[in-house]
Every structure is written in C-alpha cells, then in structure tokens.
LUMLUM-226972 format. One record per residue (C-alpha): x, y, z; residue number from 1; residue in three letters. Coordinates in steps of 0.5 Angstrom, whole numbers, plus 500, padded with zeros to 3 digits. Each point is the difference from the previous one (the first is absolute). Last residue first. Example, Ala and Ser with C-alpha at 12.3 -4.5 7.8 and 13.67 -1.06 7.14 Angstrom:
<rokols>
+-----+-----+-----+-----+------+
:   u :   v :   w : pos : code :
+-----+-----+-----+-----+------+
: 527 : 498 : 514 :   2 :  SER :
: 498 : 493 : 502 :   1 :  ALA :
+-----+-----+-----+-----+------+
</rokols>
This chain:
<rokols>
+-----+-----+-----+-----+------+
:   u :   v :   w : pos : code :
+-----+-----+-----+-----+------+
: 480 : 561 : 484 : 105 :  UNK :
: 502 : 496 : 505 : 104 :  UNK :
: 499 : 505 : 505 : 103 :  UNK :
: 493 : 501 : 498 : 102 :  UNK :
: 498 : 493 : 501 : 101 :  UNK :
: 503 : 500 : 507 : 100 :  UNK :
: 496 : 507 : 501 :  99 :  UNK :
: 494 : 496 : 497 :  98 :  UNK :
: 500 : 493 : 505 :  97 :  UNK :
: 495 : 503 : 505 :  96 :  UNK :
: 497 : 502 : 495 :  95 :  UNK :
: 498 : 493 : 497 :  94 :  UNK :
: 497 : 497 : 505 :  93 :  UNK :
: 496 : 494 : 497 :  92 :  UNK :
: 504 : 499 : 495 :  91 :  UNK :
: 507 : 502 : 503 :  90 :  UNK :
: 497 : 496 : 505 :  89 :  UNK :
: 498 : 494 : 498 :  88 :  UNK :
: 507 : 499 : 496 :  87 :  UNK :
: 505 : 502 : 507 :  86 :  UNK :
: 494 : 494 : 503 :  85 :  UNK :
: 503 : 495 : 494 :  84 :  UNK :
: 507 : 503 : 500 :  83 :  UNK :
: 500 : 498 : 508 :  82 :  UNK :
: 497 : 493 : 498 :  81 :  UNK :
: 505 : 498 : 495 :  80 :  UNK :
: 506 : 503 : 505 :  79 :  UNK :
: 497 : 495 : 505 :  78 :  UNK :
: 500 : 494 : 495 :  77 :  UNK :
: 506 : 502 : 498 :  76 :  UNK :
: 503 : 499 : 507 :  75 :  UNK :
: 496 : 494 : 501 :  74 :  UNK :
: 503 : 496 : 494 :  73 :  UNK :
: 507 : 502 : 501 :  72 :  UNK :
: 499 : 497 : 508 :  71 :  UNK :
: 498 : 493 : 496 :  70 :  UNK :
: 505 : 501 : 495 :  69 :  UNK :
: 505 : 500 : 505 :  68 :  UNK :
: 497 : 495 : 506 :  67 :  UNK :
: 500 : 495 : 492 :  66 :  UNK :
: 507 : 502 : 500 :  65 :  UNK :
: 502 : 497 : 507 :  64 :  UNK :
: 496 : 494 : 498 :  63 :  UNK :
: 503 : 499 : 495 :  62 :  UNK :
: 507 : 500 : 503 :  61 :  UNK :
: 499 : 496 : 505 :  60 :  UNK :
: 497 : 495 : 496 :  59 :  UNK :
: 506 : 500 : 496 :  58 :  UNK :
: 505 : 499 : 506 :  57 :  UNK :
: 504 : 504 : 503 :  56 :  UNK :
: 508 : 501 : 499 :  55 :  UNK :
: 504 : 503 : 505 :  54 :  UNK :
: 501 : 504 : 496 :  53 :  UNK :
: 494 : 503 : 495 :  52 :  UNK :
: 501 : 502 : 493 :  51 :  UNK :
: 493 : 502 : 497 :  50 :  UNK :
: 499 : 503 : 493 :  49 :  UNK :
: 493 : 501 : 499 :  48 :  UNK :
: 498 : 501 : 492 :  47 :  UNK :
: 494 : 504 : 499 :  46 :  UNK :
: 495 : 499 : 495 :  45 :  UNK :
: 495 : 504 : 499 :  44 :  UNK :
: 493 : 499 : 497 :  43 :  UNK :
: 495 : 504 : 495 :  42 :  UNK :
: 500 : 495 : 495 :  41 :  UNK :
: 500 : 492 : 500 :  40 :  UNK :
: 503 : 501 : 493 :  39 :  UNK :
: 504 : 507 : 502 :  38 :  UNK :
: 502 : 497 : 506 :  37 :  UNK :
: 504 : 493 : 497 :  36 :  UNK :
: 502 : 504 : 494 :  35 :  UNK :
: 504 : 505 : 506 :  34 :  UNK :
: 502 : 493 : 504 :  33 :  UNK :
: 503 : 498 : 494 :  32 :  UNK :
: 505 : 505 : 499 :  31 :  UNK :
: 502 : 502 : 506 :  30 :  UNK :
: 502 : 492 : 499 :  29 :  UNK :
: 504 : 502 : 493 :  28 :  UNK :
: 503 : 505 : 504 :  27 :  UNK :
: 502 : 497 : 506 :  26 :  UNK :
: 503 : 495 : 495 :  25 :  UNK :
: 503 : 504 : 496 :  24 :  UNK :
: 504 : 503 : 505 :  23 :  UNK :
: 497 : 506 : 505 :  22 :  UNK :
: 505 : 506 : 500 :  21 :  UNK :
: 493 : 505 : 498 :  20 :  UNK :
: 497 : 496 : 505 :  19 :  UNK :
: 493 : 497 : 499 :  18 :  UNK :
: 494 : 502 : 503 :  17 :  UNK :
: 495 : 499 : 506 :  16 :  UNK :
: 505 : 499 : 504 :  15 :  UNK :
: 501 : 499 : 507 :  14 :  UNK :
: 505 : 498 : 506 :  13 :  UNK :
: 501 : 497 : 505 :  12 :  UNK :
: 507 : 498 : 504 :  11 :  UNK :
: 500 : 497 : 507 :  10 :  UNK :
: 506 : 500 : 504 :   9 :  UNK :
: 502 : 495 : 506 :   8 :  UNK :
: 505 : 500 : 506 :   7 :  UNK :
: 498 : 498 : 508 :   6 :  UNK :
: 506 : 501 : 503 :   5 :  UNK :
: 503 : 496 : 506 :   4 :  UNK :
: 505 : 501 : 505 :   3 :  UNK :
: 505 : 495 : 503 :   2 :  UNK :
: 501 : 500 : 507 :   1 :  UNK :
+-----+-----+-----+-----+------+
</rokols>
C-alpha cells in the first residue's frame, strides 16, 4: 500500500525598510514608497512577501491578510483604551501613581 504525505511551506515576511544588501532596485523602490508617505503624510508602508505552496490564490491571500490587519486593528484599539483609562486615572487619582513617579525619579 502506498503512503501519502501531504507537503507544503509558506513563507511571510514584512518590512517596513530596505536592506542594507538590497540592489538598486529594491533601494530605489524603498525610495519611492518613503516620498510616497511623506506626501500623504502620516502612513506606513509595509512590504508583504508571501511564498505559499501548494499555491493559493490571491483572493485567498488577501483575505487572509485583511483577518490580519482586522485582528491588528482590535488589539490596538484595546491597547488605545487601556492607555486612555491609565490616562483618566493619573489625572483623577494621581497618588495612587506617586510611588511609581518617585522611582522613576
């Protein structure tokens, strides 16, 4: 009886710059995308590397990585919130916060 085993790999990767063994064109397109945020100002650009095998399609792909950033966006939204109630209370109870400011001092 012949067995059978599944194989595959996926690879991701992210960047958010160039590498310092990049050729010109990875340099000059780090370039580009660095004008590109400072004219709409505030963004960041990531570049997504991903190598799946079996391959998946692109739909599938992009579905995935908007889960991603959808799940991203709640965990920053809750870190958001914790520093906005850490915020209310420093202002509103202040000693409970003076040993901590002490030590740092």
């Amino acid at each position: 009886m012949k067995g059978y085993k599944p194989e595959w790999r996926c690879t991701f990767s992210v960047n958010e710059g160039v590498d310092e063994a990049a050729g010109w064109k990875a340099r000059i397109a780090w370039r580009l995308r660095d004008v590109a945020d400072r004219l709409e100002g505030g963004g960041r650009t990531l570049k997504i590397d991903c190598d799946v095998v079996p391959a998946v399609s692109r739909e599938e792909v992009d579905t995935c990585l908007g889960k991603g950033f959808a799940v991203t966006q709640g965990l920053l939204t809750q870190l958001a919130h914790q520093a906005a109630c850490e915020d209310v209370m420093r202002d509103a109870k202040a000693e409970l916060f003076e040993e901590e400011n002490a030590s740092r001092h």
